[in-house]
PDB file of N, CA, C and O in Angstrom:
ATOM      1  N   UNK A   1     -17.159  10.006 -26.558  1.00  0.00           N
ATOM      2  CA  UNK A   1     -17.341   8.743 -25.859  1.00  0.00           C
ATOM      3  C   UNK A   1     -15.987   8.144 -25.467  1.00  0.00           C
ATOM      4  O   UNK A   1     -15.933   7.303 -24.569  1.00  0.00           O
ATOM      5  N   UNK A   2     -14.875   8.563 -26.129  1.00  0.00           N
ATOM      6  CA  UNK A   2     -13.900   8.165 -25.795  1.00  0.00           C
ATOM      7  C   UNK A   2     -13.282   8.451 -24.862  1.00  0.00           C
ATOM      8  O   UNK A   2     -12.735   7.655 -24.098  1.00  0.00           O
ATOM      9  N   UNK A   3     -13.281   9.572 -24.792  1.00  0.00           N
ATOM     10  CA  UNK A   3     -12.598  10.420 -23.567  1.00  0.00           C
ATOM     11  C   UNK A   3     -13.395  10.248 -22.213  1.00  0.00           C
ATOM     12  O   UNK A   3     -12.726  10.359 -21.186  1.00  0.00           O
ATOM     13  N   UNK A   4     -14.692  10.000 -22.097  1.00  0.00           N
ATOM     14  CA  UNK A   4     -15.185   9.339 -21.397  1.00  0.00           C
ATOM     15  C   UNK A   4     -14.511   7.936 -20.793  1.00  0.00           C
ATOM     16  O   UNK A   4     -14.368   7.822 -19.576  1.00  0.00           O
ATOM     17  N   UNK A   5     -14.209   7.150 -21.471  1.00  0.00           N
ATOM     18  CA  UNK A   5     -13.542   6.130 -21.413  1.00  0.00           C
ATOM     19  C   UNK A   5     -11.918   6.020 -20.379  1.00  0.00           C
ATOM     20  O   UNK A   5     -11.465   5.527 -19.346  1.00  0.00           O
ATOM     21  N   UNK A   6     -11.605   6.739 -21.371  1.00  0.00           N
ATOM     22  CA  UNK A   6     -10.188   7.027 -21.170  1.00  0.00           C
ATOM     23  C   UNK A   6     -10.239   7.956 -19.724  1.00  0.00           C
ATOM     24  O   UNK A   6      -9.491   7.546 -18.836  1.00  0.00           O
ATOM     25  N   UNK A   7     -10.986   9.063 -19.446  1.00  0.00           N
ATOM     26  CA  UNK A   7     -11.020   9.256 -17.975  1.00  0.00           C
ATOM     27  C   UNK A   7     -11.780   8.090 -16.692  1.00  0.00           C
ATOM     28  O   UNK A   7     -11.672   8.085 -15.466  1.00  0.00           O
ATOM     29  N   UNK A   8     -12.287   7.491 -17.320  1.00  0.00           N
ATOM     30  CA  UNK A   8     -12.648   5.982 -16.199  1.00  0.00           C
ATOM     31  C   UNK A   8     -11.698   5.209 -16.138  1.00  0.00           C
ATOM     32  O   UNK A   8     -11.773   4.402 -15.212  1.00  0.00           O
ATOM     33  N   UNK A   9     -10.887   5.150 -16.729  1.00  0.00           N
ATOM     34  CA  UNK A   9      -9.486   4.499 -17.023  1.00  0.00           C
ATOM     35  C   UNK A   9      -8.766   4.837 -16.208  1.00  0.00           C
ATOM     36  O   UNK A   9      -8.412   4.064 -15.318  1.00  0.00           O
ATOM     37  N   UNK A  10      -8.361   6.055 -16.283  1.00  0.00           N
ATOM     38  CA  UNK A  10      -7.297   6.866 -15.731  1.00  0.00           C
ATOM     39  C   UNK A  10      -7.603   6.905 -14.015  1.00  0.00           C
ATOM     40  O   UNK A  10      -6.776   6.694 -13.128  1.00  0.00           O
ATOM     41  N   UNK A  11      -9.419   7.327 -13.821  1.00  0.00           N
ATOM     42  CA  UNK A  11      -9.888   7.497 -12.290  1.00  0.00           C
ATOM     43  C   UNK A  11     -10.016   6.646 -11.964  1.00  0.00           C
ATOM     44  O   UNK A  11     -10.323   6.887 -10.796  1.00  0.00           O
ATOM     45  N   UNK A  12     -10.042   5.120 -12.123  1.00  0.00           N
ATOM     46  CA  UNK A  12      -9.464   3.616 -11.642  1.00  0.00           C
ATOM     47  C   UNK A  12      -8.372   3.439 -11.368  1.00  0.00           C
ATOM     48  O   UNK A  12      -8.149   2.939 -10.266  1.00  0.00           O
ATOM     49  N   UNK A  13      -7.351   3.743 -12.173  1.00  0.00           N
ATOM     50  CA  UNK A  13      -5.517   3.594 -12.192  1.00  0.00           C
ATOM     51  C   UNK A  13      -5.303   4.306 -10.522  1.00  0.00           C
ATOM     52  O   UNK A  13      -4.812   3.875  -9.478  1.00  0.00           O
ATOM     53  N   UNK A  14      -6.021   5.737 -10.972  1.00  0.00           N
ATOM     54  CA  UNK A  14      -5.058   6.552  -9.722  1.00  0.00           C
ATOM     55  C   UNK A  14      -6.037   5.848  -8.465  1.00  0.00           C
ATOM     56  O   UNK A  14      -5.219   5.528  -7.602  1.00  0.00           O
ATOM     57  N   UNK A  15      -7.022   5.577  -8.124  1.00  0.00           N
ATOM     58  CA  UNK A  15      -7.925   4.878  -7.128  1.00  0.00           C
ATOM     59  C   UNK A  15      -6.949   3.751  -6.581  1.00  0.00           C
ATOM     60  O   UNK A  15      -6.868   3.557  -5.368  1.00  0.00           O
ATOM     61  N   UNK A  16      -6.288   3.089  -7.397  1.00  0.00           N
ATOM     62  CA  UNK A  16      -5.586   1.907  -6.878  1.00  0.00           C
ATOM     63  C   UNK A  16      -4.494   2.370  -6.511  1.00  0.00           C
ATOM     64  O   UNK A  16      -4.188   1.919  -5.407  1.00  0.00           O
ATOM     65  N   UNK A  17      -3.467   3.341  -7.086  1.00  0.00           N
ATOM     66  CA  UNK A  17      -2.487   3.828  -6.825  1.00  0.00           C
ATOM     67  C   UNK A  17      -2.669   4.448  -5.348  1.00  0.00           C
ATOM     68  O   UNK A  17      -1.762   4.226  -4.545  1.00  0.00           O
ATOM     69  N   UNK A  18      -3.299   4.879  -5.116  1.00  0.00           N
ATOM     70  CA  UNK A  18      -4.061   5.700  -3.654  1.00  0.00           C
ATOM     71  C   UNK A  18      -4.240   4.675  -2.494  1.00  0.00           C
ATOM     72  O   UNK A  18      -3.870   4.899  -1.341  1.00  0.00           O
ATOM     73  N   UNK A  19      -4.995   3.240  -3.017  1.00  0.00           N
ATOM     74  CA  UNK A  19      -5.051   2.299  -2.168  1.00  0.00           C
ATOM     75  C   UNK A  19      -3.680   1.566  -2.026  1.00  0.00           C
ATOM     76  O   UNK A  19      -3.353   1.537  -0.840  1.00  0.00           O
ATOM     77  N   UNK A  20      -2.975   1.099  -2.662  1.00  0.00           N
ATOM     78  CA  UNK A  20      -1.862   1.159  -2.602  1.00  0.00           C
ATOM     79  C   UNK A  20      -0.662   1.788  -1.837  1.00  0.00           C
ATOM     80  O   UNK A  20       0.248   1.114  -1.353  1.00  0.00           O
ATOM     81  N   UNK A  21      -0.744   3.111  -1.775  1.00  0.00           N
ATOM     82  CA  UNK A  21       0.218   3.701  -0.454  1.00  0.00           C
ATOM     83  C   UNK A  21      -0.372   3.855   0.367  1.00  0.00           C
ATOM     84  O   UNK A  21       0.317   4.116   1.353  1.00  0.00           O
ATOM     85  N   UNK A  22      -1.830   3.836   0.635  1.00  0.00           N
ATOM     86  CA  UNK A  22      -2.279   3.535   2.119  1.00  0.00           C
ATOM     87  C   UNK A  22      -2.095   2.165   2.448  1.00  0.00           C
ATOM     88  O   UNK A  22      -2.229   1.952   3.653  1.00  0.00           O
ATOM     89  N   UNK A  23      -1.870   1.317   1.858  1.00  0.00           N
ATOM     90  CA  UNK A  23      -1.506  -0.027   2.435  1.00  0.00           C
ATOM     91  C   UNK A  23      -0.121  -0.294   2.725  1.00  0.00           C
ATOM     92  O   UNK A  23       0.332  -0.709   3.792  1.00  0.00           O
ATOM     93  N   UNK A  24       0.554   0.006   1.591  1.00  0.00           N
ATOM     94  CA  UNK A  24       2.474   0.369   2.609  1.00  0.00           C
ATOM     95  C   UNK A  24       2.425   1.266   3.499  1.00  0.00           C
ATOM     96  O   UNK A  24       3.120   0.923   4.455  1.00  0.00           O
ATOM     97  N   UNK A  25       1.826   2.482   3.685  1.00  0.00           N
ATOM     98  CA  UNK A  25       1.902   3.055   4.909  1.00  0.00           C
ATOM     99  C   UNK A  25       1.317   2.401   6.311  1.00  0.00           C
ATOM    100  O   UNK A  25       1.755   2.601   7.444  1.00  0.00           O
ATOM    101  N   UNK A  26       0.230   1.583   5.928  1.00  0.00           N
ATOM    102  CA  UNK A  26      -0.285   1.173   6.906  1.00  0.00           C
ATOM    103  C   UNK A  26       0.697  -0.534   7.715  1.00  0.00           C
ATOM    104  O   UNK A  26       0.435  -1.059   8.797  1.00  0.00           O
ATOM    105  N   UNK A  27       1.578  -0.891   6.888  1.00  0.00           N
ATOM    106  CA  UNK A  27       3.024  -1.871   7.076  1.00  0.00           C
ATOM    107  C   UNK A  27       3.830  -1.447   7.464  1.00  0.00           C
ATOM    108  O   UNK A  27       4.626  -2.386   7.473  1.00  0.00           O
ATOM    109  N   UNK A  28       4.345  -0.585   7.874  1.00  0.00           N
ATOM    110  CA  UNK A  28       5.182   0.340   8.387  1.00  0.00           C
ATOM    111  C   UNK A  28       5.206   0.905   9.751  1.00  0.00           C
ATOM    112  O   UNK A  28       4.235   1.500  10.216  1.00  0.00           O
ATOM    113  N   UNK A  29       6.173   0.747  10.314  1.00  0.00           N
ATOM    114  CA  UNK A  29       6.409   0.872  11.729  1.00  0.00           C
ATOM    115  C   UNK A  29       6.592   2.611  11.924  1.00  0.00           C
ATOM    116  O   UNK A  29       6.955   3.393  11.045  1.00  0.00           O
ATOM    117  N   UNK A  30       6.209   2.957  13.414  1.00  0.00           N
ATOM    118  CA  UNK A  30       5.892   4.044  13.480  1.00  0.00           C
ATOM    119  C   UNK A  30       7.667   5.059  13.069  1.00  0.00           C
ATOM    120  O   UNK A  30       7.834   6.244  12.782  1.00  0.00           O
ATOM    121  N   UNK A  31       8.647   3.948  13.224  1.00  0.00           N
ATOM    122  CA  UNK A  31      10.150   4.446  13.278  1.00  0.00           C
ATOM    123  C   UNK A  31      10.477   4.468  11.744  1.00  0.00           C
ATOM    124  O   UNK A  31      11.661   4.708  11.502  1.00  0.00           O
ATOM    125  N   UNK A  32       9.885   4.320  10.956  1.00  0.00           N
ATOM    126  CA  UNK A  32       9.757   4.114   9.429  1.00  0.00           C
ATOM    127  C   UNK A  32      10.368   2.803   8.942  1.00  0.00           C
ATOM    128  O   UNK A  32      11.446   2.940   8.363  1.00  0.00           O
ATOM    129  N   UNK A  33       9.995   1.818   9.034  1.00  0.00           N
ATOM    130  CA  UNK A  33      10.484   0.710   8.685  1.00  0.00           C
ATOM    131  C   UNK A  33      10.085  -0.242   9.669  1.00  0.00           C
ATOM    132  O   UNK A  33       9.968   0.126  10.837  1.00  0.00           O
ATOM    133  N   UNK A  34       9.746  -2.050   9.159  1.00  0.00           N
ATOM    134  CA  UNK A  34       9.718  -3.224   9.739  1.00  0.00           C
ATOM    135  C   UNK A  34      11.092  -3.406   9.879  1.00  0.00           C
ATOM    136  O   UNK A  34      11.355  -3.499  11.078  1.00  0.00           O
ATOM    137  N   UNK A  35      12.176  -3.507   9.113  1.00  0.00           N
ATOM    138  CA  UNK A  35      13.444  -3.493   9.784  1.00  0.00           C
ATOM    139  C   UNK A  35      14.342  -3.049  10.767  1.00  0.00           C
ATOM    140  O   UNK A  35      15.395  -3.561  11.150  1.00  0.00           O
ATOM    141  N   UNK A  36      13.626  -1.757  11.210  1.00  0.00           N
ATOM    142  CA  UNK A  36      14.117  -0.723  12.026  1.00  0.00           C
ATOM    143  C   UNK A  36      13.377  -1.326  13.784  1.00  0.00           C
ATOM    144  O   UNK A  36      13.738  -1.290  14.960  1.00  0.00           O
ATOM    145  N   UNK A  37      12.249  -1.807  13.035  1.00  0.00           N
ATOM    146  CA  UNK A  37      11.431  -1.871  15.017  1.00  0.00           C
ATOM    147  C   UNK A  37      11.949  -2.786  15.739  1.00  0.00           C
ATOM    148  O   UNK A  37      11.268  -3.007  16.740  1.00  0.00           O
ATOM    149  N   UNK A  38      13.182  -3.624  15.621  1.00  0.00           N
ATOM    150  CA  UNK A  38      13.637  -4.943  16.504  1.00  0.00           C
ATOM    151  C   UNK A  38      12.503  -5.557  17.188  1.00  0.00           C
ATOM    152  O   UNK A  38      11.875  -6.286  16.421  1.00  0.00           O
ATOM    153  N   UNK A  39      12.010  -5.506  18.419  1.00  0.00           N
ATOM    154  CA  UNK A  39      11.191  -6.176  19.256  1.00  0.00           C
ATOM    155  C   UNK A  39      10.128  -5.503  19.526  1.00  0.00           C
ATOM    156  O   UNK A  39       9.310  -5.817  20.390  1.00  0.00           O
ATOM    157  N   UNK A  40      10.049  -4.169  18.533  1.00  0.00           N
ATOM    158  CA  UNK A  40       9.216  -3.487  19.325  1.00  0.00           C
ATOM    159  C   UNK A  40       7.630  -4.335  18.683  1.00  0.00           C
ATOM    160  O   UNK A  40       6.677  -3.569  18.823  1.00  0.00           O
ATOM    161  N   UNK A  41       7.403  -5.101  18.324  1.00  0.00           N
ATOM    162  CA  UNK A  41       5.831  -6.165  17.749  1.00  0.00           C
ATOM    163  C   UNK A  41       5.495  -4.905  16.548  1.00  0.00           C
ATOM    164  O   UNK A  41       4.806  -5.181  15.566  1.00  0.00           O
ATOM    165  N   UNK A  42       5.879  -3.963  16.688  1.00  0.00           N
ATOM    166  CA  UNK A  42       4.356  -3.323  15.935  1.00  0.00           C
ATOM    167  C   UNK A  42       4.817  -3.734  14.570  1.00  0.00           C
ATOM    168  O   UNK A  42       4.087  -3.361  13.651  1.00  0.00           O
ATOM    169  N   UNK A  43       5.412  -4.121  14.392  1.00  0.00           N
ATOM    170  CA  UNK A  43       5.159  -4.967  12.486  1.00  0.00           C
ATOM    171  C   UNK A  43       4.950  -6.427  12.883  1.00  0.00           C
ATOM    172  O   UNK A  43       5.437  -7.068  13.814  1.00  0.00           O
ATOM    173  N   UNK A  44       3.957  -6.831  11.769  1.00  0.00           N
ATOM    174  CA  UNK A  44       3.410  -8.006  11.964  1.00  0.00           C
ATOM    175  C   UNK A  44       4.302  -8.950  10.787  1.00  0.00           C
ATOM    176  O   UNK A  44       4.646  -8.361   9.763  1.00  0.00           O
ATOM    177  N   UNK A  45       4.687 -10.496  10.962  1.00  0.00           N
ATOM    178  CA  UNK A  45       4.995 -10.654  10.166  1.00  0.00           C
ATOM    179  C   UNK A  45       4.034 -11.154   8.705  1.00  0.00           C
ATOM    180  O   UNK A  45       4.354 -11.432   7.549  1.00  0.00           O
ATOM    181  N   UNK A  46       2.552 -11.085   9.548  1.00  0.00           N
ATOM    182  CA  UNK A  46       1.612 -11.533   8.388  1.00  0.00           C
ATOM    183  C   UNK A  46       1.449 -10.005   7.334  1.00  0.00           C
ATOM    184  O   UNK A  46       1.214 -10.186   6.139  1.00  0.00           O
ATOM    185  N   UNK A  47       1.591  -8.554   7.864  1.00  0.00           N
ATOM    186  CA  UNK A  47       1.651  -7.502   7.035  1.00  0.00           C
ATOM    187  C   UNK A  47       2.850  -7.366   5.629  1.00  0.00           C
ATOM    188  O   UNK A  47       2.917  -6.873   4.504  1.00  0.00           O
ATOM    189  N   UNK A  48       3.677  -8.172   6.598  1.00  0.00           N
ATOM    190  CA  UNK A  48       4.979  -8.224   5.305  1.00  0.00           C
ATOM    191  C   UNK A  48       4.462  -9.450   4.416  1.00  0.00           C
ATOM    192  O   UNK A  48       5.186  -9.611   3.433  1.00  0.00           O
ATOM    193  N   UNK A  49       3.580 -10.202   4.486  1.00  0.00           N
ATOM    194  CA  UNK A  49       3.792 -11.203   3.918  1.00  0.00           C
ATOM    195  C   UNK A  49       2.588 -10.921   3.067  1.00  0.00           C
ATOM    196  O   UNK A  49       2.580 -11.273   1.888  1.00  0.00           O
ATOM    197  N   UNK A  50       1.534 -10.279   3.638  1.00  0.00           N
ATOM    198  CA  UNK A  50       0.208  -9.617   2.443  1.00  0.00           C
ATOM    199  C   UNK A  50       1.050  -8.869   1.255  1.00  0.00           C
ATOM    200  O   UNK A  50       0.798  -9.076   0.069  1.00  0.00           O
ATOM    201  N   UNK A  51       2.156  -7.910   1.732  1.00  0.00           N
ATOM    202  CA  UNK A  51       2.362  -7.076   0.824  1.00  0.00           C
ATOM    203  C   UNK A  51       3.364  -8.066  -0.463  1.00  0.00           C
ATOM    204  O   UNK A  51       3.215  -8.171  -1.680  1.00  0.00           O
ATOM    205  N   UNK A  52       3.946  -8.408   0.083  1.00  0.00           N
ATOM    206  CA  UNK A  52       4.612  -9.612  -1.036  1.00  0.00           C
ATOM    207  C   UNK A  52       3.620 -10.368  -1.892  1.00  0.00           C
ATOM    208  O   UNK A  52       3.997 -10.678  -3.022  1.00  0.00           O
ATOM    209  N   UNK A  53       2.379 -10.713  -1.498  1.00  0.00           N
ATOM    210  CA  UNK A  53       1.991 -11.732  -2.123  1.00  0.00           C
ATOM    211  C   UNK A  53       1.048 -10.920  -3.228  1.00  0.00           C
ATOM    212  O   UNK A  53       0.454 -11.560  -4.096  1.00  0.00           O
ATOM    213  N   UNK A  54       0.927  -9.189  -3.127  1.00  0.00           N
ATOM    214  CA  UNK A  54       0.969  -8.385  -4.061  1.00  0.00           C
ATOM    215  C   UNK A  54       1.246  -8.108  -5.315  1.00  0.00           C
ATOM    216  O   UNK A  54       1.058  -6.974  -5.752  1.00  0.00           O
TER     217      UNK A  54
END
């Protein structure tokens, strides 16, 4: 029963970990970076500001 446990544990942890770099990837300008795109719009400044409030 434990180990039961302890793998629902573990397959939650990595689930978030997973959602997690799809959400910095999805903040990220196609040039790799919001710092890098100058004018180009495609970073939002409300995306930088979801991920901070993280």
């Amino acid at each position: 029963m434990i180990y039961l446990i302890i793998a629902a544990v573990l397959g939650f942890a990595a689930w978030q970990l997973v959602q997690f770099v799809r959400r910095t990837k999805q903040a990220r300008c196609s040039s790799g970076g919001c710092a890098g795109c100058g004018h180009n719009a495609s970073c939002s400044a409300s995306s930088i500001i979801k991920l901070e409030e993280l």
